[in-house]
C-alpha positions as CSV (number, residue, x, y, z in Angstrom):
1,X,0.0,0.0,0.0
2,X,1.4,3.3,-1.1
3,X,1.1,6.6,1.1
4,X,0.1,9.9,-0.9
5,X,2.7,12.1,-2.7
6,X,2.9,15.3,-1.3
7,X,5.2,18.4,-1.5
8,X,6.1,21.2,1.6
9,X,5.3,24.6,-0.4
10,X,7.8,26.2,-1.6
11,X,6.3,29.3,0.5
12,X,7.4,27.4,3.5
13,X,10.5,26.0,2.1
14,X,11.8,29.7,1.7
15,X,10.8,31.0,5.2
16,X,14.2,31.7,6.4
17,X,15.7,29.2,9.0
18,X,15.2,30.2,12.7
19,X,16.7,29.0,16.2
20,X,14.2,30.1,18.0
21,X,11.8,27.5,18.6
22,X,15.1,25.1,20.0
23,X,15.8,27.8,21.8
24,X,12.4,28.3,23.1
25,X,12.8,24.0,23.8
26,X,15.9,24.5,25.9
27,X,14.5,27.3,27.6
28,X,11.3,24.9,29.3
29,X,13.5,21.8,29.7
30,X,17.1,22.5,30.8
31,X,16.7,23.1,34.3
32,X,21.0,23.5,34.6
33,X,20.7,26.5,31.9
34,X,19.8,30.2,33.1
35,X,17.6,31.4,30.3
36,X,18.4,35.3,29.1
37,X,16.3,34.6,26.2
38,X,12.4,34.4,25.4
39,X,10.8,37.8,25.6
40,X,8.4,36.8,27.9
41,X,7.6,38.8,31.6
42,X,8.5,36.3,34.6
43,X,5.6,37.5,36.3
44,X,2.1,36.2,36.5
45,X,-1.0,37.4,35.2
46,X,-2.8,39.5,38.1
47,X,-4.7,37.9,40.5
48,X,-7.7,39.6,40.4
49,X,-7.7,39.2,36.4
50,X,-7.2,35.4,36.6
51,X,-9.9,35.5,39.5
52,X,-12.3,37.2,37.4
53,X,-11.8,35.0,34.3
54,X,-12.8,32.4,36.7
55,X,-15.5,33.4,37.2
56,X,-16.8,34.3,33.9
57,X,-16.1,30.5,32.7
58,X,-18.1,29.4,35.6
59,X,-21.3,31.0,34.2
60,X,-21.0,29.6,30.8
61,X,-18.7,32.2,29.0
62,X,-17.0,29.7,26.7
63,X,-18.6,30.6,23.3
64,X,-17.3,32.4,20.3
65,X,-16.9,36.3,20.0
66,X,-17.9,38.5,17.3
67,X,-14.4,38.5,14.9
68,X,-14.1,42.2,15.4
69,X,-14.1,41.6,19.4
70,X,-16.5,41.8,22.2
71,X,-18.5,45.4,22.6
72,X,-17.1,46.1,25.9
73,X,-13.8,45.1,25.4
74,X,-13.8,47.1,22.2
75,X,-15.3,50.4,24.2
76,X,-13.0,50.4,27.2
77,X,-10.0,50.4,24.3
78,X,-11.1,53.2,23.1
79,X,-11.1,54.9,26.6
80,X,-7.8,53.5,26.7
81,X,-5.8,54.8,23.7
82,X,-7.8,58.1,24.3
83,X,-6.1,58.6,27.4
84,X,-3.4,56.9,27.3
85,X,-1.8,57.1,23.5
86,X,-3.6,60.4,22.8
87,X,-5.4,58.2,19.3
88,X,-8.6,59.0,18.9
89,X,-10.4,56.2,18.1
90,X,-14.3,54.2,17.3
91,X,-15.2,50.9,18.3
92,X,-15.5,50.2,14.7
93,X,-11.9,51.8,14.3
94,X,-10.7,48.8,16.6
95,X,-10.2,45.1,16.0
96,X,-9.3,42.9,18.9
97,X,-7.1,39.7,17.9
98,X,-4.8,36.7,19.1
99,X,-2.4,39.1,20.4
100,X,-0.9,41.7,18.0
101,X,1.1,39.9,16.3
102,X,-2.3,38.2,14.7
103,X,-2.9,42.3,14.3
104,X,-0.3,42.6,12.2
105,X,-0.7,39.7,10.1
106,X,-4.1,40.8,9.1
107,X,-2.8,43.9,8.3
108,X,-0.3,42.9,5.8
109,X,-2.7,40.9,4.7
110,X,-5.3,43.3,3.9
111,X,-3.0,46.1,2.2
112,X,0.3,44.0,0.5
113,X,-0.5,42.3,-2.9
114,X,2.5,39.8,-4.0
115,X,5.5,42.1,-4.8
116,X,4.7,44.9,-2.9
117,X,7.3,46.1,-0.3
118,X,7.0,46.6,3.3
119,X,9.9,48.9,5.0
120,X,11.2,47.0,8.5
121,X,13.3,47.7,11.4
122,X,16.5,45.7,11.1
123,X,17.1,44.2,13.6
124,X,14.1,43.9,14.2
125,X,11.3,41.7,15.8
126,X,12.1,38.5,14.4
127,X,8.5,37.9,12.9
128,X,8.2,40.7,11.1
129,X,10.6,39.1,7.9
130,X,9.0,35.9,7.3
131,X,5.6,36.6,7.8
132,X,5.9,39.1,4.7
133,X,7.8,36.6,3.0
134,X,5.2,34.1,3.6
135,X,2.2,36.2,1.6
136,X,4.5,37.1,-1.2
137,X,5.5,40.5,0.2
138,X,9.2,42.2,-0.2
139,X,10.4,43.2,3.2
140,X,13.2,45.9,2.8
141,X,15.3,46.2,5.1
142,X,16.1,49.8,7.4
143,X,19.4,49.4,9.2
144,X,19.2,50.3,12.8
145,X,23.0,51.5,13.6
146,X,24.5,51.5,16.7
147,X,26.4,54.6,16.0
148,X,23.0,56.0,15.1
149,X,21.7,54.8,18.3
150,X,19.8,52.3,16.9
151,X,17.2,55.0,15.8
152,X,15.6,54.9,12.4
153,X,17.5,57.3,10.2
154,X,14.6,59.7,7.6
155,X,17.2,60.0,5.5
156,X,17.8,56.7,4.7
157,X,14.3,55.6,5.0
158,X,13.5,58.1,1.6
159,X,16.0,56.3,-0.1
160,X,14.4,52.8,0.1
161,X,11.3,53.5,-0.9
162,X,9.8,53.2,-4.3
163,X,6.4,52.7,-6.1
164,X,5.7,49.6,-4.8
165,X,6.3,50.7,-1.1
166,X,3.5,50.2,0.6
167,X,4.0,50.2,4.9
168,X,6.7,51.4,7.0
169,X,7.2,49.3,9.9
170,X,8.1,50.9,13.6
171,X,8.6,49.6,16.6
172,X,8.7,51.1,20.1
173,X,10.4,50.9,22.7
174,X,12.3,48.2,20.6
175,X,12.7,44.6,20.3
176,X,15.6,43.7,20.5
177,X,17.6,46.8,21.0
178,X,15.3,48.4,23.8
179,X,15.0,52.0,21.9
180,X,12.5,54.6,22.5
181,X,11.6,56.5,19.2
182,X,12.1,60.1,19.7
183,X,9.4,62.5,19.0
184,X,11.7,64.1,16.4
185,X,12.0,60.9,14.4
186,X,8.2,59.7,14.6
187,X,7.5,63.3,13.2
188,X,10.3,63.0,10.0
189,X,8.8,59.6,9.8
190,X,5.2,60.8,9.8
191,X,5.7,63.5,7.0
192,X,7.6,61.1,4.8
193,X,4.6,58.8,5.1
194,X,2.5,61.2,4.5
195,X,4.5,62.5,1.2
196,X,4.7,58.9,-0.1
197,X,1.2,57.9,0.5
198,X,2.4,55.0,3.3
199,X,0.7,53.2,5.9
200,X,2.8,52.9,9.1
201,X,2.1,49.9,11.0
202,X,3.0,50.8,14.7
203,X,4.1,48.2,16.9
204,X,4.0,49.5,20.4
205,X,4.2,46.0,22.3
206,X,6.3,47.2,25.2
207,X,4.5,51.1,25.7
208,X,4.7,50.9,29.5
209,X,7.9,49.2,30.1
210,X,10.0,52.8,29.8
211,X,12.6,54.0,32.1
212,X,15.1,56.9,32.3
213,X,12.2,59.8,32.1
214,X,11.9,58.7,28.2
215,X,8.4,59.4,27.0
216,X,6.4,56.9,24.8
217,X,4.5,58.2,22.0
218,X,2.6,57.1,19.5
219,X,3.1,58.2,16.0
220,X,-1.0,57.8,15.4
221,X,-1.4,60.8,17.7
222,X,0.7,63.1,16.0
223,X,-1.4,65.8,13.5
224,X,-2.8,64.4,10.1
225,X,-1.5,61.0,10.7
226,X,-5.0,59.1,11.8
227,X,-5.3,57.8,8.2
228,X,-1.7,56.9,7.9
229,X,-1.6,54.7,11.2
230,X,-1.8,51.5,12.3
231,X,-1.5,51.2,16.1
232,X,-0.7,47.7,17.4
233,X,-0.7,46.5,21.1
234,X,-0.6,43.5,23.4
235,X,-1.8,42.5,26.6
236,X,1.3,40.1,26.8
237,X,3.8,42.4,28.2
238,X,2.7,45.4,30.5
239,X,-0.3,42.9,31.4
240,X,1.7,39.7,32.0
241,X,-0.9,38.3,29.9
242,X,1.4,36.4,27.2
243,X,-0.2,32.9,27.4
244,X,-3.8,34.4,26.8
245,X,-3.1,35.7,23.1
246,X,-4.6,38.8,23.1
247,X,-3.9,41.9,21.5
248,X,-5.8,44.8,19.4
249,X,-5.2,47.8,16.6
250,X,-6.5,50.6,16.1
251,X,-6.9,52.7,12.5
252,X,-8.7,53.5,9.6
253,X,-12.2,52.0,9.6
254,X,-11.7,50.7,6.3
255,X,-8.5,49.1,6.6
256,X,-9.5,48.1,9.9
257,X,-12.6,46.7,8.3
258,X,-10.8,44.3,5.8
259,X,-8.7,43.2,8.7
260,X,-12.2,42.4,10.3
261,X,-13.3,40.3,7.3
262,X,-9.8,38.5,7.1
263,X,-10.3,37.4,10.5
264,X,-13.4,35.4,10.1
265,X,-11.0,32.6,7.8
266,X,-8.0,32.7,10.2
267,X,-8.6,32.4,13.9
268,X,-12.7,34.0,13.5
269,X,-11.8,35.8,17.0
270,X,-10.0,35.9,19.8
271,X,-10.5,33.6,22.9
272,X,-13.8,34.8,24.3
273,X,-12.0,34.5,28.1
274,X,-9.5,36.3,27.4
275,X,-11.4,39.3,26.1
276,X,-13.0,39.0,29.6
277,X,-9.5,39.3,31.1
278,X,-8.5,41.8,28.9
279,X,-11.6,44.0,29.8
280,X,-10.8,43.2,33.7
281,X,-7.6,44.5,33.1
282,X,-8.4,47.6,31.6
283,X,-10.9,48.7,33.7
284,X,-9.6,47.7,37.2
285,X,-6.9,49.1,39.3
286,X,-3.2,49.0,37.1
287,X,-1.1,49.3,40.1
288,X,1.3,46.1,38.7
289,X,2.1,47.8,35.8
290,X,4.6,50.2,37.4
291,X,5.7,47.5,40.3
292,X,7.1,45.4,37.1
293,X,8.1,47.9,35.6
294,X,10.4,49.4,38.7
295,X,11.5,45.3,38.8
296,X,12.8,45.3,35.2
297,X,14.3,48.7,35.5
298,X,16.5,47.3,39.0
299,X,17.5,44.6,36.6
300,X,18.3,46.7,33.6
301,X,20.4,48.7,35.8
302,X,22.4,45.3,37.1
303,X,23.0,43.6,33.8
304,X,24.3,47.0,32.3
305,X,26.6,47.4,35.0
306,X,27.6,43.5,34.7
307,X,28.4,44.6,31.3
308,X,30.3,47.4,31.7
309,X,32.6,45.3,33.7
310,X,33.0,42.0,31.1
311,X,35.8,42.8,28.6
312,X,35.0,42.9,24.6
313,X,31.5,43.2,25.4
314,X,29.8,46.3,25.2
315,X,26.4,48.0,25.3
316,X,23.8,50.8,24.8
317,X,21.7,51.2,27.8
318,X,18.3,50.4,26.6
319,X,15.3,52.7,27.1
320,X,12.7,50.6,27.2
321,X,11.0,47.0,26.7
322,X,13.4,44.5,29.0
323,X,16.2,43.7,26.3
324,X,19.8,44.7,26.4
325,X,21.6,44.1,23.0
326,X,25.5,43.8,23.4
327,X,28.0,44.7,21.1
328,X,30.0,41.1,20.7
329,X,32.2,41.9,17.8
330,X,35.5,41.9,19.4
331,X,35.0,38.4,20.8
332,X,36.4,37.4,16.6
333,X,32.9,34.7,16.4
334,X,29.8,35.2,14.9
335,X,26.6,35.7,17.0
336,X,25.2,32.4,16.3
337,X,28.4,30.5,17.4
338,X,28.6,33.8,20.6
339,X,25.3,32.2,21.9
340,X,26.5,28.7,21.1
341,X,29.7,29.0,23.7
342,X,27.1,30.8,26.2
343,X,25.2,28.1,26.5
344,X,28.2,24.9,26.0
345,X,30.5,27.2,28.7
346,X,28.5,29.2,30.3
347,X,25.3,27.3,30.2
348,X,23.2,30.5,30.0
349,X,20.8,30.9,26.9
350,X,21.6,34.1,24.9
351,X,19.8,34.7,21.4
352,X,21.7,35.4,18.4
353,X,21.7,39.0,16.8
354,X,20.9,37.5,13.4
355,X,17.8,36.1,14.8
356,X,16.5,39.8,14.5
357,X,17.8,40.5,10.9
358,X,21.5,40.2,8.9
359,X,21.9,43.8,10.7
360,X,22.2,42.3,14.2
361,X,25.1,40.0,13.5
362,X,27.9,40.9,16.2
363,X,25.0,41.3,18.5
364,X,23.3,38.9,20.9
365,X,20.0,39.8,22.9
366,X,19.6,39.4,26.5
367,X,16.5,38.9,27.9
368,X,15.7,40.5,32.0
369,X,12.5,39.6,32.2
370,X,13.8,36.8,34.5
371,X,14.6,37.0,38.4
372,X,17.6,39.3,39.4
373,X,19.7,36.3,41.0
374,X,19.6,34.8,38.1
375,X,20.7,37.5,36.1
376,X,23.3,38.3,38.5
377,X,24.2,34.9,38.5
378,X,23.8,34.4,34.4
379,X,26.3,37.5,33.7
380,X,28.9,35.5,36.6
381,X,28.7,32.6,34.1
382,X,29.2,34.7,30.7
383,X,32.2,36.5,32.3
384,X,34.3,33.6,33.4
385,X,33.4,32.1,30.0
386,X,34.7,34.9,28.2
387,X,37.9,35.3,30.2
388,X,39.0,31.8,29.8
389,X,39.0,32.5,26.2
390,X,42.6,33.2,24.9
């Protein structure tokens, strides 16, 4: 009896080779290895949230939601980026998704025919290339240089774009370089989008996890840019709700619209119980948000000093998220085979630079949204490592 012949498309075939998921492996089942590297906040999800969502199940809320997300969810958002992001929004200028990377997707999905180009922060989040690549798309790389402070440069964003440009991607504070977009920038950046009849897709994951007196801001809020934007956020990070896949945009109605319609053949909505979180969240007392974030700020300050004191390793301080990104260039190895002799020496679990794009080779990311000892204890590990090296 003969099986079926079958073929892995060659859309698949093409996605560029990733680490991450054995990373993400070694992270859950290596108990000797201190892991520095899935972005995912250590704490968990508020009690009163979880307590809540409890409750909700109990009295029989475990049925679908309407794909563009449940009313009250969608009306307390609203509240939400009023106040906090200064967008001013309509429930029907909201979609609510499987967290915001699901957001995104749509997005590309509903505005990038095959061949169209999409402009990306590189490095960058490590999505953000593939899943263009995997509808057809041409993501174009913006270097993000150190010596530029990792900042987007206007100058050389004009120079990349062409008639078949079609989105600018941003991303702030940034993974993995933990940069905060100055209002300067996001304005050059608005005015070129504006110029060149762009979409900016806004990826604002980490908006509360700031320190140093920086100041998020989001580019939808600037003047004349609420047809230009697409604002994307999470609950995963400044509401240590990761595991519950939730997330939202806000933008044009029509665009916004499509993305509504696309959902219905993907995921059809997001999980009814965690919309019930998700409005729990919003609407109760946020206290948490600024006890984490003090927590990753005492640990951004450790591992930066830890890194000042390591030789051949150096590092901007980051602004915000809870990502440092070294400078590993004069240890003479690439980042892959860096984060390789991490974990064989030092048996701590770095991520490679060139996870996040081919401009973060000679960079490695460290993750702090783990415990301070084992941080302290992680950056004890990479220093001996690298001394013994000759």
């Amino acid at each position: 009896m003969f099986g079926k012949k079958y073929s892995i498309s060659e859309r698949f075939l093409n996605l560029p080779s990733s680490i991450f998921a054995k990373i993400m492996k070694i992270a859950s089942e290596d108990k000797s290895v201190i892991s520095l590297g899935p972005g995912e906040p250590d704490f968990t999800t508020p009690k009163h949230i979880i307590k809540y969502a409890k409750k909700k199940l109990s009295e029989g809320y475990t049925h679908y939601s309407a794909p563009d997300g449940r009313d009250e969810l969608k009306e307390a958002i609203v509240k939400k980026v009023r106040k906090e992001n200064k967008i001013k929004a309509s429930s029907d200028e909201v979609i609510v998704t499987c967290g915001s990377q699901e957001a995104l997707f749509l997005g590309v999905l509903s505005l990038i025919d095959p061949g169209e180009k999409v402009l990306v922060p590189d490095p960058g989040f490590l999505a953000y290339i593939p899943m263009i690549e995997t509808i057809n798309g041409v993501p174009v790389s913006v270097p993000l240089l150190e010596d530029e402070g990792f900042e987007f440069n206007p100058d050389t964003v004009k120079k990349l774009i062409d008639k078949r440009t079609r989105i600018l991607l941003i991303n702030t504070p940034s993974n993995p370089t933990g940069r905060v977009l100055k209002k300067k920038t996001l304005e050059e950046l608005a005015d070129i989008a504006i110029d060149n009849n762009l979409i900016i897709f806004s990826d604002e994951a980490y908006e509360n996890i700031i320190y140093d007196n920086q100041k998020h801001i989001s580019i939808g809020s600037l003047n004349g840019m609420k047809n230009h934007v697409i604002s994307l956020f999470t609950f995963s990070k400044t509401q240590a709700m990761a595991g519950w896949r939730l997330g939202y945009a806000v933008g044009p109605k029509d665009i916004i619209q499509s993305m509504v319609k696309m959902h219905i053949y993907t995921t059809v909505c997001a999980p009814t119980i965690a919309q019930i979180a998700g409005y729990k969240a919003l609407t109760s007392k946020q206290d948490y948000i600024e006890k984490m974030r003090k927590e990753y700020d005492r640990r951004r300050k450790l591992i930066i000093k830890r890194l000042e004191e390591i030789p051949r390793i150096s590092c901007l301080k980051p602004e915000g998220a809870f990502y440092a990104f070294p400078n590993i260039k004069e240890l003479g190895m690439s980042s892959i085979k860096v984060s390789d002799f991490f974990l064989k020496k030092a048996k701590v679990l770095t991520v490679p630079g060139t996870e996040f794009g081919k401009y973060g080779e000679g960079y490695i990311r460290l993750s702090y949204a783990t415990e301070y000892k084992k941080i302290e204890e992680a950056l004890n590990r990479i220093e001996k490592a690298i001394r013994s090296l000759k």
